[in-house]
N, CA, C and O atoms as CSV, one atom per row, in Angstrom:
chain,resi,resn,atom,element,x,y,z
A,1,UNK,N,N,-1.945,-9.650,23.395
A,1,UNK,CA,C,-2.144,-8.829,24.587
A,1,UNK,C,C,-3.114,-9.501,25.548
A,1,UNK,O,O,-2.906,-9.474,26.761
A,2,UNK,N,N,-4.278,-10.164,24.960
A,2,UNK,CA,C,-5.155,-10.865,25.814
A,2,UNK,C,C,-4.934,-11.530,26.547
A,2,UNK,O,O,-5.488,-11.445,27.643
A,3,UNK,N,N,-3.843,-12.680,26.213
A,3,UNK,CA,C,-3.117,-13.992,26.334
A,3,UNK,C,C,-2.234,-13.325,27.562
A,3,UNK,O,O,-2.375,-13.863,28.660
A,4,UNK,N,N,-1.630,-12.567,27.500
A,4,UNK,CA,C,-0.525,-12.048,28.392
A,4,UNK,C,C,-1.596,-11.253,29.484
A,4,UNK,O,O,-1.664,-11.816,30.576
A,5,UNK,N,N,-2.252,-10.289,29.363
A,5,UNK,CA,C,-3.038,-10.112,30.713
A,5,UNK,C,C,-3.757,-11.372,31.326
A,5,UNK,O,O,-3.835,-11.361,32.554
A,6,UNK,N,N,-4.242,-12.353,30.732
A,6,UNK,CA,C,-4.802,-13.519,31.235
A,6,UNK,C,C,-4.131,-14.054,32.089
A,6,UNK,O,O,-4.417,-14.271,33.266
A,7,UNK,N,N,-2.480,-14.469,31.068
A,7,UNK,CA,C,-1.524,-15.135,32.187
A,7,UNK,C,C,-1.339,-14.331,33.641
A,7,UNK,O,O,-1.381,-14.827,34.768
A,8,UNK,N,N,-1.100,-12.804,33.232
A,8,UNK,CA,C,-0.503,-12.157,34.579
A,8,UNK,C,C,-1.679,-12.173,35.613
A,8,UNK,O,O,-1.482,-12.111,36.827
A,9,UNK,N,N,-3.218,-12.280,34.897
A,9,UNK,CA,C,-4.081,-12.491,36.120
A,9,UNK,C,C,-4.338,-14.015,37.014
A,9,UNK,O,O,-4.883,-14.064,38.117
A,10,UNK,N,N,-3.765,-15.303,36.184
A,10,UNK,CA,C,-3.684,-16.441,36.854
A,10,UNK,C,C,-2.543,-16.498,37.411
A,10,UNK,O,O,-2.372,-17.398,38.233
A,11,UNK,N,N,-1.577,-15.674,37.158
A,11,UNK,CA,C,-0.111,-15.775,37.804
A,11,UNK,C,C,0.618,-16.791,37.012
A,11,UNK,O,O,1.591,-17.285,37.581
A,12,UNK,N,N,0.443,-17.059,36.235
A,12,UNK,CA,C,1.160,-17.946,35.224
A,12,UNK,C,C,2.364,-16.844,34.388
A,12,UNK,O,O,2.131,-15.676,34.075
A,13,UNK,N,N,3.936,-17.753,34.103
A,13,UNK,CA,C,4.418,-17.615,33.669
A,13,UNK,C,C,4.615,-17.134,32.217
A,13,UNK,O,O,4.221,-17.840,31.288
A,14,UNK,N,N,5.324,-15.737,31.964
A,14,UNK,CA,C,4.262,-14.989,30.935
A,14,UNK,C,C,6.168,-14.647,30.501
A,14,UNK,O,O,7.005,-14.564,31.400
A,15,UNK,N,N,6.541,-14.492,28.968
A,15,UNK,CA,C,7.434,-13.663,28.562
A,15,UNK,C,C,7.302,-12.171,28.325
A,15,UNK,O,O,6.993,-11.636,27.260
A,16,UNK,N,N,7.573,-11.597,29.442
A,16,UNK,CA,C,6.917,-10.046,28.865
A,16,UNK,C,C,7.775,-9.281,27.680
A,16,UNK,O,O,8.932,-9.629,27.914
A,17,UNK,N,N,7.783,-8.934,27.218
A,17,UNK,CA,C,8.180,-8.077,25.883
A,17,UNK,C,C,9.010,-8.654,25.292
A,17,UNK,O,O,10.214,-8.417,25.193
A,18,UNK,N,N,8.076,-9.853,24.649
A,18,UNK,CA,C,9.031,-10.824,23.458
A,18,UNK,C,C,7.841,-10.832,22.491
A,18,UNK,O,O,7.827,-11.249,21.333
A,19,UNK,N,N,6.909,-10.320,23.155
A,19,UNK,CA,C,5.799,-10.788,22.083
A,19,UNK,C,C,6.193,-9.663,20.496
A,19,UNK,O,O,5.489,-9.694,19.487
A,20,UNK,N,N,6.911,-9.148,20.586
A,20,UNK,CA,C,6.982,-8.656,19.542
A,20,UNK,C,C,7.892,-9.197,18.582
A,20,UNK,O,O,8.209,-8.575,17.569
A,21,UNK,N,N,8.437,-10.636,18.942
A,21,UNK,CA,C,8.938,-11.488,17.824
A,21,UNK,C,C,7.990,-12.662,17.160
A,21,UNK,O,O,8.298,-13.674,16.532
A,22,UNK,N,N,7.076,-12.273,17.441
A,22,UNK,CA,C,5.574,-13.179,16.771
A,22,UNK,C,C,5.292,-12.237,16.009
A,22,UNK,O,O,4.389,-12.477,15.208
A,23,UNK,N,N,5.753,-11.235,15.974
A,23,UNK,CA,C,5.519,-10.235,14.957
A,23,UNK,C,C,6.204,-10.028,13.915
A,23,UNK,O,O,5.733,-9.206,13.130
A,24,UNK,N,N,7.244,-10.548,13.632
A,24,UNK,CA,C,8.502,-10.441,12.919
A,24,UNK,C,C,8.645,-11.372,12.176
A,24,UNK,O,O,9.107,-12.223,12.937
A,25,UNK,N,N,8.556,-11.938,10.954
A,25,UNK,CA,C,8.956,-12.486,10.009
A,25,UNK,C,C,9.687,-13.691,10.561
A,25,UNK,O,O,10.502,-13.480,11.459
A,26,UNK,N,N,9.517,-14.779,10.186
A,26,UNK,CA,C,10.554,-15.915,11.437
A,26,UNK,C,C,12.055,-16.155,10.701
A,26,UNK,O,O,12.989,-16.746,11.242
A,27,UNK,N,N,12.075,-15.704,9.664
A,27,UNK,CA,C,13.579,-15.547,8.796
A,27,UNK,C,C,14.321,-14.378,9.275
A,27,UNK,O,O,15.504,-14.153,9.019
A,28,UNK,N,N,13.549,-13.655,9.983
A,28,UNK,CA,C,14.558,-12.521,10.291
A,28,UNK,C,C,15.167,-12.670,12.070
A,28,UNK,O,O,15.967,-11.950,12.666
A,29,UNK,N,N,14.550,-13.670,12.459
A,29,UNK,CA,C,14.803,-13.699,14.059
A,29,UNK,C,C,15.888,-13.861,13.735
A,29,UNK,O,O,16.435,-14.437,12.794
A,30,UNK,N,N,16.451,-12.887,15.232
A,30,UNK,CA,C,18.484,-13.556,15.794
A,30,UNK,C,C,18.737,-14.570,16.493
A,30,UNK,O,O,18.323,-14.307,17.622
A,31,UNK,N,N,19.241,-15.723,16.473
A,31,UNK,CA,C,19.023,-16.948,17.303
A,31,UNK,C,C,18.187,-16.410,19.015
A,31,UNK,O,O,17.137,-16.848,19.485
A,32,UNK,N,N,18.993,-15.499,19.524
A,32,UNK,CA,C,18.409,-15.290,20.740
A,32,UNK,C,C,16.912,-14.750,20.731
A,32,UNK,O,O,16.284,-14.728,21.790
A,33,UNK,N,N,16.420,-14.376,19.713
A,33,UNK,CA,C,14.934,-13.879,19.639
A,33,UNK,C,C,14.061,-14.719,19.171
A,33,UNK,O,O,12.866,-14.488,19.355
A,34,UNK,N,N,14.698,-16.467,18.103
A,34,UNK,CA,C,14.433,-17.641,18.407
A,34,UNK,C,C,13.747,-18.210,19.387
A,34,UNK,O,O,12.571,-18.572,19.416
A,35,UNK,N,N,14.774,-18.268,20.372
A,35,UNK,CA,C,14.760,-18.921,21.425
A,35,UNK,C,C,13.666,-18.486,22.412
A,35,UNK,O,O,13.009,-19.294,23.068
A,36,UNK,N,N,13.475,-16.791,22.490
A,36,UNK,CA,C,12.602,-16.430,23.487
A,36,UNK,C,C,11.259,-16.127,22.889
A,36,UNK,O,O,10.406,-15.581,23.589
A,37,UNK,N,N,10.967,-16.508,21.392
A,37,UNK,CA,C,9.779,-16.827,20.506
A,37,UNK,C,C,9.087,-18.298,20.964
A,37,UNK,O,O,7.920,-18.566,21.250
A,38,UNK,N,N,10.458,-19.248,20.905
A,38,UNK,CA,C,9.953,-20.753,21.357
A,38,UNK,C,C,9.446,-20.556,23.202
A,38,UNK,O,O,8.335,-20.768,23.687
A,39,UNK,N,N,10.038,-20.337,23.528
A,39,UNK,CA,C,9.445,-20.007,25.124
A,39,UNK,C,C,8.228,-19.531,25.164
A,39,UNK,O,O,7.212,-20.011,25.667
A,40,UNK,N,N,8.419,-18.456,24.543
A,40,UNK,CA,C,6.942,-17.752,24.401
A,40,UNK,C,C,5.918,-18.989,24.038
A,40,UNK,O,O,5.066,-19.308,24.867
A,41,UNK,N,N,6.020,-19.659,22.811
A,41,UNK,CA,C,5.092,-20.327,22.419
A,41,UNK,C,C,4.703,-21.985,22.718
A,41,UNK,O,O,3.821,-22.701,22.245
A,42,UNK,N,N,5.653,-22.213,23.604
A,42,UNK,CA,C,6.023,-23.391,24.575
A,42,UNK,C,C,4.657,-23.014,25.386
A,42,UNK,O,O,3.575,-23.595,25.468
A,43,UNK,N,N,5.138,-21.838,25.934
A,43,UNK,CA,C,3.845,-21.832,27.465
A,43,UNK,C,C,2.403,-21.250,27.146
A,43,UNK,O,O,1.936,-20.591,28.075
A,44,UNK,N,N,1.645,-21.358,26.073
A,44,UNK,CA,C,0.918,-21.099,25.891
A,44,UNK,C,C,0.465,-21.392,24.365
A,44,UNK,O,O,1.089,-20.921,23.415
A,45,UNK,N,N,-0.680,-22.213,24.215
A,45,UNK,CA,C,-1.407,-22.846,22.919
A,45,UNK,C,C,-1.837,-22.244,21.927
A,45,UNK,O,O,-1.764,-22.532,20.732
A,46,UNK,N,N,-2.715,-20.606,22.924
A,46,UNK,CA,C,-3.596,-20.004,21.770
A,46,UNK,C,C,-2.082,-18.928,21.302
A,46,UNK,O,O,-2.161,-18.743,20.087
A,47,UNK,N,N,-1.669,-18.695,21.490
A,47,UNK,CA,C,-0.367,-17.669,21.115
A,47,UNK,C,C,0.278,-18.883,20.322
A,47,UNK,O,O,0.694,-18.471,19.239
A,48,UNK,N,N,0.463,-20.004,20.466
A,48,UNK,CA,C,1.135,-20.629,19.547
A,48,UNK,C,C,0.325,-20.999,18.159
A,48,UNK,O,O,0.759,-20.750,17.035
A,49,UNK,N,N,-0.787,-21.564,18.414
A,49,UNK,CA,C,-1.771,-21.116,17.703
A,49,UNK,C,C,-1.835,-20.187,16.330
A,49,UNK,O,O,-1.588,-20.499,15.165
A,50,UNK,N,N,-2.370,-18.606,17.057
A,50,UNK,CA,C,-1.938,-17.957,16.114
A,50,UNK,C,C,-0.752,-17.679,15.933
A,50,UNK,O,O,-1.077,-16.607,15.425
A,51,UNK,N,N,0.404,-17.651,15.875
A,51,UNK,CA,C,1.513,-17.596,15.427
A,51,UNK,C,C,1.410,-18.792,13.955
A,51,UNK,O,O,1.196,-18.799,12.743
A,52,UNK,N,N,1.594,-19.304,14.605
A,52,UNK,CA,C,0.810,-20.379,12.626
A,52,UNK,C,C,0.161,-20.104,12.194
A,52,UNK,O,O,0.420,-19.972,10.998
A,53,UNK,N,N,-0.982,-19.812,12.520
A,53,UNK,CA,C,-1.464,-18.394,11.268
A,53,UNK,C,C,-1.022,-17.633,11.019
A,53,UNK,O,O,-1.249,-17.345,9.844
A,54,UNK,N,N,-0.617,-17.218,11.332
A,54,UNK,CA,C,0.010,-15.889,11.255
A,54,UNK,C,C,0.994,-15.682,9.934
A,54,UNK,O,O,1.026,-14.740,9.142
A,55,UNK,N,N,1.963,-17.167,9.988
A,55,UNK,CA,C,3.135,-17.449,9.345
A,55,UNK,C,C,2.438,-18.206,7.958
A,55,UNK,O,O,2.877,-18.275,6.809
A,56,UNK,N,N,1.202,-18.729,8.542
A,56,UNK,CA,C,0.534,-19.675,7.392
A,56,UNK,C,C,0.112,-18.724,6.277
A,56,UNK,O,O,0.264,-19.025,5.093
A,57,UNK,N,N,-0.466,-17.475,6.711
A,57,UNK,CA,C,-1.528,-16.429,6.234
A,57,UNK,C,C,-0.152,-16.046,5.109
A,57,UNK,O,O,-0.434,-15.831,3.930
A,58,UNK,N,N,1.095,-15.994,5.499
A,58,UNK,CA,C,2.148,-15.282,4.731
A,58,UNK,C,C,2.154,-15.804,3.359
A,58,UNK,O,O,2.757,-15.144,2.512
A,59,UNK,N,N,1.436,-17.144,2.940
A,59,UNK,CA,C,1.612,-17.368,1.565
A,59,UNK,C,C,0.967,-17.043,0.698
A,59,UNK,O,O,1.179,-17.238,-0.499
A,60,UNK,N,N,-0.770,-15.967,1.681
A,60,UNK,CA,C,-1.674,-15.540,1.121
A,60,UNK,C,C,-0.673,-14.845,-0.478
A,60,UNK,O,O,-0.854,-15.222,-1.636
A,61,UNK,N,N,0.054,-14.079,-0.136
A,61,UNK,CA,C,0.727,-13.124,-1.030
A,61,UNK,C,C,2.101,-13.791,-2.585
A,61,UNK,O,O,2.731,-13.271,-3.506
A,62,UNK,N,N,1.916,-15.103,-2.022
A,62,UNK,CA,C,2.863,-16.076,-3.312
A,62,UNK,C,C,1.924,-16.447,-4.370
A,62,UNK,O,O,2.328,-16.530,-5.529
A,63,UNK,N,N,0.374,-16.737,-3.986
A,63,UNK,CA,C,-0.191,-16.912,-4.984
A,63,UNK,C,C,-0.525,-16.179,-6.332
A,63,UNK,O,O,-0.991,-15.066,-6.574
A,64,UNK,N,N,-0.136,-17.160,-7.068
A,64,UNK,CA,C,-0.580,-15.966,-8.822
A,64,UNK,C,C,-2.011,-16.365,-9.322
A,64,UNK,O,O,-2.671,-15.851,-10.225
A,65,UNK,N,N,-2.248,-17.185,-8.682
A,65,UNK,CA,C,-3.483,-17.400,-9.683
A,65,UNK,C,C,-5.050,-17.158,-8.430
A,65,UNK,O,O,-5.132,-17.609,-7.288
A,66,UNK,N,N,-6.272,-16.168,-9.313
A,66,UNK,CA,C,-7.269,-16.133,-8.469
A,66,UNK,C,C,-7.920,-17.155,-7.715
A,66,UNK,O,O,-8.317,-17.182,-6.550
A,67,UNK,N,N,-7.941,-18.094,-8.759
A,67,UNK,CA,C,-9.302,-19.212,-7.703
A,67,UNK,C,C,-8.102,-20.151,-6.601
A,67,UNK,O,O,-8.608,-20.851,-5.724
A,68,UNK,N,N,-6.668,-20.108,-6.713
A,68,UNK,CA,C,-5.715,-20.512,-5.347
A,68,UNK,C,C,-6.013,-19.852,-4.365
A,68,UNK,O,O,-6.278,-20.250,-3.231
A,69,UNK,N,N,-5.964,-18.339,-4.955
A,69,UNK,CA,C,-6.083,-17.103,-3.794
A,69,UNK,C,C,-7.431,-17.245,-2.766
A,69,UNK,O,O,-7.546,-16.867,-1.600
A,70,UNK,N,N,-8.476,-17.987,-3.715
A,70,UNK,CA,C,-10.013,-17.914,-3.194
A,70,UNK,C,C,-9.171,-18.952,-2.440
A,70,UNK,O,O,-8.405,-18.602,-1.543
A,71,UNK,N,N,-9.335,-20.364,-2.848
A,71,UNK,CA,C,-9.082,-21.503,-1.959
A,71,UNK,C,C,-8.426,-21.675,-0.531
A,71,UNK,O,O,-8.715,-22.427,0.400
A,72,UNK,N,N,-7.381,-20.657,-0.695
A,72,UNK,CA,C,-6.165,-20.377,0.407
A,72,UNK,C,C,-7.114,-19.514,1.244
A,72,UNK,O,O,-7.397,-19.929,2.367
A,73,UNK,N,N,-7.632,-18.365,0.819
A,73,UNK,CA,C,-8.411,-17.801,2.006
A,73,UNK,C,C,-9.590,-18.748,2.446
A,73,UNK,O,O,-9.941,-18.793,3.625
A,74,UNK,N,N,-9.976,-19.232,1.817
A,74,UNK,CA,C,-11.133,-20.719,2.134
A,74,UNK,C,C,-10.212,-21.334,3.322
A,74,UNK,O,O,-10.343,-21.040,4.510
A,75,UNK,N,N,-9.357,-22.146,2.845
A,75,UNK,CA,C,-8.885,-23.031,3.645
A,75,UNK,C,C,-8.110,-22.380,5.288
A,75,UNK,O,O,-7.979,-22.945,6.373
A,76,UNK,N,N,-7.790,-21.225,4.907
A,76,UNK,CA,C,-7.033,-20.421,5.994
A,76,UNK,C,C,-8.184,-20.249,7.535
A,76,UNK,O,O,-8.045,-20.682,8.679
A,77,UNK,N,N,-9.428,-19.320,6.811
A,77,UNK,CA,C,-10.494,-19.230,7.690
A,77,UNK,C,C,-11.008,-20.335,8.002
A,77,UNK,O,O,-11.447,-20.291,9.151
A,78,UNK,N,N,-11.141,-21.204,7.559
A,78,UNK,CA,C,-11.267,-23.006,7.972
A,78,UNK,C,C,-10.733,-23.314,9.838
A,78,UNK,O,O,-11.325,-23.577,10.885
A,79,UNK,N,N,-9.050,-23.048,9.338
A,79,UNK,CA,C,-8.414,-23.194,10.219
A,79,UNK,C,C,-8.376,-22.042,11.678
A,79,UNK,O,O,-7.983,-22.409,12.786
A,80,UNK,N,N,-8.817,-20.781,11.402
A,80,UNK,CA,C,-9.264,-19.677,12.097
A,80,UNK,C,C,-10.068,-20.395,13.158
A,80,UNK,O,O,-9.621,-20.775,14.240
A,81,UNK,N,N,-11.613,-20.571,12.612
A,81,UNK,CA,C,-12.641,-20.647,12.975
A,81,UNK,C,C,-12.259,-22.157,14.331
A,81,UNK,O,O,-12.717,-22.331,15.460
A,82,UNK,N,N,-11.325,-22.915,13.570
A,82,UNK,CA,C,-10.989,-24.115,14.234
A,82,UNK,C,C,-11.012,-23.400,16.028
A,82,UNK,O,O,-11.769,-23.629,16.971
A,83,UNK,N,N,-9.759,-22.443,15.880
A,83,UNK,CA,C,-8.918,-22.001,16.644
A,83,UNK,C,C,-10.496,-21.324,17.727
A,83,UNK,O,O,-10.635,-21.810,18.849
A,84,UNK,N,N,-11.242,-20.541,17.368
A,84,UNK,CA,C,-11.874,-19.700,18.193
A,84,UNK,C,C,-11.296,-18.400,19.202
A,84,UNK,O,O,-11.665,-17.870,20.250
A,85,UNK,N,N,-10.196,-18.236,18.249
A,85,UNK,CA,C,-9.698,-16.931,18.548
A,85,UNK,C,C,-10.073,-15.465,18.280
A,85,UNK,O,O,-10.000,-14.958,17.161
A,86,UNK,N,N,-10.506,-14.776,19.463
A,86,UNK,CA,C,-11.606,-13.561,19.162
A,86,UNK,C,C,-11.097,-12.756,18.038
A,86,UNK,O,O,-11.706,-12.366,17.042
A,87,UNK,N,N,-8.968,-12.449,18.632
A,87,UNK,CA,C,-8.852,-11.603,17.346
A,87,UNK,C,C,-8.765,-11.451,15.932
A,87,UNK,O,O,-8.797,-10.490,15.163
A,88,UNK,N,N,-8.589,-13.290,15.762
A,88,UNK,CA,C,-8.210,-14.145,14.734
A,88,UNK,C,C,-9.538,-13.872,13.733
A,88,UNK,O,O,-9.675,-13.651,12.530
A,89,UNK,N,N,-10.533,-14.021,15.007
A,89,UNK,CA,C,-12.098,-14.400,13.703
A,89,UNK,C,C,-12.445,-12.975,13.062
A,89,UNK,O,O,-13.004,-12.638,12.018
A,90,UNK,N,N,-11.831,-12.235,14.214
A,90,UNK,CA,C,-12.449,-10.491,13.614
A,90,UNK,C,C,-11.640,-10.620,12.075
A,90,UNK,O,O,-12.259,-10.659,11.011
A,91,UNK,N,N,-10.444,-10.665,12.165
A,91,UNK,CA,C,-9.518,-10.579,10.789
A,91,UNK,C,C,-9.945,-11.554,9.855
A,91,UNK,O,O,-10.024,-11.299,8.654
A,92,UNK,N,N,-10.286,-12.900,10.450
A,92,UNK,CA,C,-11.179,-13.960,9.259
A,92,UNK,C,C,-11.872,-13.028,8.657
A,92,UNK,O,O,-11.488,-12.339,7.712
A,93,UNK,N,N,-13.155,-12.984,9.326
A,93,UNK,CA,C,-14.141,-11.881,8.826
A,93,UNK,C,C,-14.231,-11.009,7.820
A,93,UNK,O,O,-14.863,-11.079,6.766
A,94,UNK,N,N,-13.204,-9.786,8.459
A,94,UNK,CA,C,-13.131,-8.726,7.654
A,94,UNK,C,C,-12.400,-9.080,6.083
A,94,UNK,O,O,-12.468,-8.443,5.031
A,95,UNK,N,N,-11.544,-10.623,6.480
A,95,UNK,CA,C,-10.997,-10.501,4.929
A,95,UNK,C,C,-11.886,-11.249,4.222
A,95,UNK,O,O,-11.960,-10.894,3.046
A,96,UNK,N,N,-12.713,-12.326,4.581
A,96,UNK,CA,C,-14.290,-12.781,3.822
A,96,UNK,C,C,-15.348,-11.479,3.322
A,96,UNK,O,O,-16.075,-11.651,2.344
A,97,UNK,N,N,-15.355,-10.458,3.922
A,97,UNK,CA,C,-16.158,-9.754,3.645
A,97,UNK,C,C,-15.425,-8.798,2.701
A,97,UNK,O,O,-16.014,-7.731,2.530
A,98,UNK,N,N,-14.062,-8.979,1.939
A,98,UNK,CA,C,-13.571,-8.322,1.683
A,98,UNK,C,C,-12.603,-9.261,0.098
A,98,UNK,O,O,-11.753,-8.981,-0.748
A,99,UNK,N,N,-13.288,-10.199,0.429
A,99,UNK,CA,C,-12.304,-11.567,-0.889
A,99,UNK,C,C,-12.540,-10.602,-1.648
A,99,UNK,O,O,-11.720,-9.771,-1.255
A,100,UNK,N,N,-13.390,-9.904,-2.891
A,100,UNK,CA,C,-13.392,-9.539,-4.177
A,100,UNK,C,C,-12.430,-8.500,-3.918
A,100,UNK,O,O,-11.408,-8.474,-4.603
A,101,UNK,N,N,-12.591,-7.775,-3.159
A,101,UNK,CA,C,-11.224,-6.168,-3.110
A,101,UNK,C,C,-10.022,-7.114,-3.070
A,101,UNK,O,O,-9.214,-7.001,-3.991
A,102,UNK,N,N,-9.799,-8.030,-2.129
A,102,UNK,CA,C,-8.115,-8.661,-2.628
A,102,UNK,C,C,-7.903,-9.185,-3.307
A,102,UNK,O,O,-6.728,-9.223,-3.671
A,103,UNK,N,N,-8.974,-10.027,-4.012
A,103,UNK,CA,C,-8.474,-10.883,-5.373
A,103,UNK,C,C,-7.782,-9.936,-6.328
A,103,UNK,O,O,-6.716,-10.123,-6.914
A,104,UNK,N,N,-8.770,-8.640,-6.390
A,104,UNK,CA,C,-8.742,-7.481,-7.263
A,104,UNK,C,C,-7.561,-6.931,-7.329
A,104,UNK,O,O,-6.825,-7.103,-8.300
A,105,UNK,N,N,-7.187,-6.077,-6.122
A,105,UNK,CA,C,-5.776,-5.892,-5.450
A,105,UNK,C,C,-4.781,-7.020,-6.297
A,105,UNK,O,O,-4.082,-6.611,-7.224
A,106,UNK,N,N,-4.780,-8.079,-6.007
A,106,UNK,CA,C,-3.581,-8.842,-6.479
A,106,UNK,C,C,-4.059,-9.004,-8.121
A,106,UNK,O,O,-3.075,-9.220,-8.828
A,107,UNK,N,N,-5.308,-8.950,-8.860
A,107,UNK,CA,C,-4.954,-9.016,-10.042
A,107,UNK,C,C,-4.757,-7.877,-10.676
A,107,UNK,O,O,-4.663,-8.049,-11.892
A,108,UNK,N,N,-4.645,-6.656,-10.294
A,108,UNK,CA,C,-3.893,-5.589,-10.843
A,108,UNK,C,C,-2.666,-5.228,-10.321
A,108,UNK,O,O,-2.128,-4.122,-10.372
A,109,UNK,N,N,-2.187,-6.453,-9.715
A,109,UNK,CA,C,-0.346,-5.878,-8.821
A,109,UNK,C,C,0.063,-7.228,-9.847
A,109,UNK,O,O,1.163,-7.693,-9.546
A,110,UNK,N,N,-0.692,-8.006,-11.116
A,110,UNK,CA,C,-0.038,-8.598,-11.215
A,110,UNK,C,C,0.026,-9.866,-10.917
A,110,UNK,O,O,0.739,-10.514,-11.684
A,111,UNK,N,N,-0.263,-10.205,-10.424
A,111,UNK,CA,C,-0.733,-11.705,-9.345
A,111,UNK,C,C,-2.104,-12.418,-9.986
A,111,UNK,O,O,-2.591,-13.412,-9.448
């Protein structure tokens, strides 16, 4: 949302209501929601940005073993912090301040 009021206040070329295929699983796009994902993320860095996190963060949930799970959130917020993305670091954050509840979480789901 930031990214897109920013653009519309420099007058820069903005996809308006596609952003909700950065939201969507990238296996489930329809070629045409593809295409206006890559546009989207063509014209703008920090939206492309997080979108790889975004997709990166998705393997948080493949891991079985705890100290991967630590490492992966290690290495993930690594790459966050890189970025200096306001909404990105809030969610770093809250899930650092929060590693023992998800390790936990996944070792009683099993994981």
């Amino acid at each position: 949302r930031e990214e897109t009021a920013h653009a519309e206040k420099e007058n820069k070329p903005i996809v308006k209501g596609k952003r909700y295929n950065i939201l969507r699983n990238s296996e489930n796009l329809k070629p045409e929601q593809r295409e206006m994902l890559q546009e989207l993320l063509d014209l703008n860095t920090n939206i492309h940005n997080a979108y790889i996190l975004k997709e990166a963060f998705r393997l948080f949930w493949y891991y079985r073993y705890i100290k991967c799970v630590a490492n992966f959130l290690i290495w993930w917020t690594g790459l966050v912090l890189e970025t200096k993305l306001k909404p990105l670091l809030r969610f770093a954050t809250g899930l650092m301040g929060n590693t023992r509840a998800l390790l936990n979480i996944l070792k009683f789901t099993g994981q």
